[in-house]
Steps between C-alpha positions, in 0.01 A plus 500: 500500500755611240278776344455652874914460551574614117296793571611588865899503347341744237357722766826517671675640158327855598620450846865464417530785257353720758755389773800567261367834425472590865829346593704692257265836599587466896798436408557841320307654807753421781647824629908600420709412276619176355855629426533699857337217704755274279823688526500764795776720546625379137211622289640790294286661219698304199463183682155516567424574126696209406296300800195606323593418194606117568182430666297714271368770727550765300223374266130624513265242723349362235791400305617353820168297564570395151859391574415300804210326298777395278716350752204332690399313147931384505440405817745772608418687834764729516828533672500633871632868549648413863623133443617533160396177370160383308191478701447152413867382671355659788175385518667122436677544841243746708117354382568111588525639853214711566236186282678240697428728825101576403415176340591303827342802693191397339482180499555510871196785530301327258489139676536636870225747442241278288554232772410750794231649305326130479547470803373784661205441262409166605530558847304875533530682765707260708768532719748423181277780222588780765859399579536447121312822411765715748763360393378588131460915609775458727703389122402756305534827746917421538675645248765247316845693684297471796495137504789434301711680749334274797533198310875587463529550894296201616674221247850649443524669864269358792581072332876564411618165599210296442356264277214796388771777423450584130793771292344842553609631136665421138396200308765280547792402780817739455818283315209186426629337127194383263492453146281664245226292210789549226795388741319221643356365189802610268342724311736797550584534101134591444435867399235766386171448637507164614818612742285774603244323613691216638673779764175602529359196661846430672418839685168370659709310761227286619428349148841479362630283831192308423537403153927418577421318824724756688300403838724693695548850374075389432458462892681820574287713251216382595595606895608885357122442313332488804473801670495727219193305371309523840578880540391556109198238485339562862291798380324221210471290710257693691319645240481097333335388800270742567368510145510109495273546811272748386420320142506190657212606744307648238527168306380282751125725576464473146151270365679201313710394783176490752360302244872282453447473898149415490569238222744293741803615378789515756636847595839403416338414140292815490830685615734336241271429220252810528607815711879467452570540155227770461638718788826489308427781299545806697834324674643447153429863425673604809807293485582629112468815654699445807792401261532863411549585880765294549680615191469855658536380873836339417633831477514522911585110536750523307632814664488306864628216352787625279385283195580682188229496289248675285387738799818628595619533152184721383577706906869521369394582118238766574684665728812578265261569266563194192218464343589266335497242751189613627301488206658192412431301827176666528387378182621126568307496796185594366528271240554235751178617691277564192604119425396386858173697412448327199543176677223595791275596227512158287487289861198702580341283181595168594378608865207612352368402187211720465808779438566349161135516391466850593 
C-alpha cells in the first residue's frame, strides 16, 4: 500500500509542473493590457513603463517564467495589479468561501445522490427508479442561475413569514457580532504563518463557529449555506445517482453474487458485503471529478448569491486584466483538485486491492 501511494504522489510531480507552466502561459495569453486594464484614463506612456517595470513585464517570457518559478519556490504568488495587495491576503479572505461553498455542495450531492442511486437500484423499474430517474435528468438539464434564481423566489419570496423562509444571499445576517479562532481562543499576538492560517480557518464560517462554540452566528451560516449549496450541488447530485444506479446494476448481474445468493447469503449481506463496496469505484471517480465542477460552478452561485469568493474574484480579475490574480488563484485551485485526485486514486486501492498488485 505505501509503494502504490509513494508512487502515485511521484506521478503527480509531472502533473504539477505542467499546470504551473500552463497557468503562467494563459496567463500571458489574455487579451489587453495589464497597465490599461489597471489604470484607464491614467495610463500615460512613462507610467506604463514604470508599471512594467515593477511587475517585470518588460522582461522576455522566459525570464519571467523564471521569475515566477522563483517566487512559487518562496511561496510568493505575487501581488494583485487591481487590489494592490499580495495574492495570498486575498486568497486568505476570498478561497475559505468558495471550499466552504463546494465542499458542503458535495457532500450534500454525494450522500443525496448515492442514496437515490441505491435506491433506484434495488427497486428497478418501480414506481420510485422512474420518479428518481426524472428527477435525476430533470437535475442536470437546469442550469445553476436557473435554479438558484427559483430557489431565491420560492424560500426568500413565496415563505417570507414562515418557519421555511431561508436569507436569499450573503453569508451571514447584516450587523450579527461573532468572534474569530485567535479572538476567541486569545491567540491574537500570533503572527507569520500560523496567523495566516488561523484567519484562514476563521474564514470558513461553518468550521470556525464550530470549533469556538459560537452556535448562533453557526445556526445563521448554516441557513445562508443552504440554498447556495442546493443551487451549486443539484447538478451532482444527479449525475451521483444515476452513476450509483448504473454501476450498481451492473454489480448485482455479475457471477459471484448469484453464487453469494445461491449460497444463502441475505441480499442485504450480498448488498453490503459484496456489490456495494465494488460498485464504489466508478462513483468515487465521479465525485473527485465533480469537485472540479463545483469549483467552476461557484462562479454563477456566487454571482446569485452575492458571496465573494474565488469565482467572482477570478470574473472581477480577468476582466481588468491582473494576471496576477488569475494565475495565482488558478493555480491554488488546481492544486487543490490534483490533491482530491490523488486522494480518489489511493481510495480506489483500499476499494480495490487488486489495484495495488497491478
Amino acid at each position: 500500500m505505501t509503494q502504490y501511494i509513494v508512487r502515485r504522489v511521484l506521478l503527480s510531480i509531472p502533473a504539477l509542473l505542467g499546470i504551473v507552466f500552463f497557468v503562467f502561459a494563459i496567463a500571458r495569453l489574455l487579451p489587453g493590457d495589464p497597465c490599461l486594464s489597471a489604470l484607464g484614463e491614467r495610463a500615460t506612456d512613462e507610467i506604463c513603463n514604470a508599471f512594467n517595470e515593477r511587475y517585470g513585464l518588460n522582461e522576455p517570457i522566459h525570464v519571467q517564467f523564471v521569475l515566477y518559478l522563483g517566487q512559487l519556490l518562496r511561496g510568493d504568488l505575487g501581488e494583485s495589479i487591481r487590489y494592490g495587495r499580495p495574492v495570498t491576503e486575498i486568497l486568505i479572505e476570498r478561497l475559505p468561501t468558495t471550499i466552504e461553498l463546494a465542499v458542503y455542495s458535495l457532500l450534500f450531492a454525494s450522500v443525496v445522490g448515492v442514496t437515490l442511486g441505491l435506491i433506484s437500484a434495488l427497486r428497478r423499474n418501480s414506481r420510485t427508479d422512474v420518479t428518481t430517474m426524472f428527477g435525476a435528468i430533470l437535475g442536470v438539464s437546469i442550469p445553476i442561475f436557473v435554479l438558484a434564481l427559483i430557489l431565491q423566489f420560492v424560500f426568500a419570496v413565496l415563505l417570507k413569514g414562515t418557519v421555511l423562509q431561508l436569507p436569499p444571499s450573503g453569508r451571514l445576517s447584516p450587523g450579527l457580532q461573532f468572534q474569530t479562532i485567535p479572538q476567541a481562543w486569545g491567540l491574537e499576538w500570533v503572527g507569520g504563518l500560523p496567523r495566516a492560517i488561523l484567519d484562514f480557518l476563521s474564514n470558513i464560517y461553518t468550521l470556525n463557529f464550530t470549533v469556538t462554540l459560537q452556535f448562533g452566528p453557526l445556526f445563521d451560516a448554516i441557513q445562508h449555506l443552504i440554498l447556495p449549496v442546493i443551487a451549486l450541488g443539484t447538478i451532482s447530485l444527479a449525475i451521483i445517482a444515476r452513476i450509483t444506479r448504473s454501476s450498481l446494476l451492473e454489480v448485482l448481474g455479475l457471477d459471484y453474487i448469484r453464487t453469494a445468493r445461491a449460497k444463502g447469503v441475505s441480499d442485504r449481506n450480498v448488498l453490503r458485503k459484496h456489490a456495494f463496496r465494488n460498485a464504489m469505484l466508478p462513483v468515487v471517480t465521479i465525485i473527485g471529478l465533480q469537485l472540479g465542477l463545483l469549483l467552476a460552478g461557484a462562479v454563477l452561485t456566487e454571482t446569485v448569491f452575492n458571496l465573494t469568493g474565488v469565482g467572482r474574484t477570478m470574473y472581477d480579475s480577468i476582466v481588468g486584466r491582473d494576471y496576477i490574480v488569475v494565475q495565482g488563484f488558478t493555480l491554488v485551485i488546481a492544486l487543490i483538485y490534483l490533491t482530491v485526485n490523488l486522494v480518489v486514486d489511493i481510495s480506489y486501492a483500499y476499494l480495490d486491492p487488486r489495484i495495488r498488485l497491478k
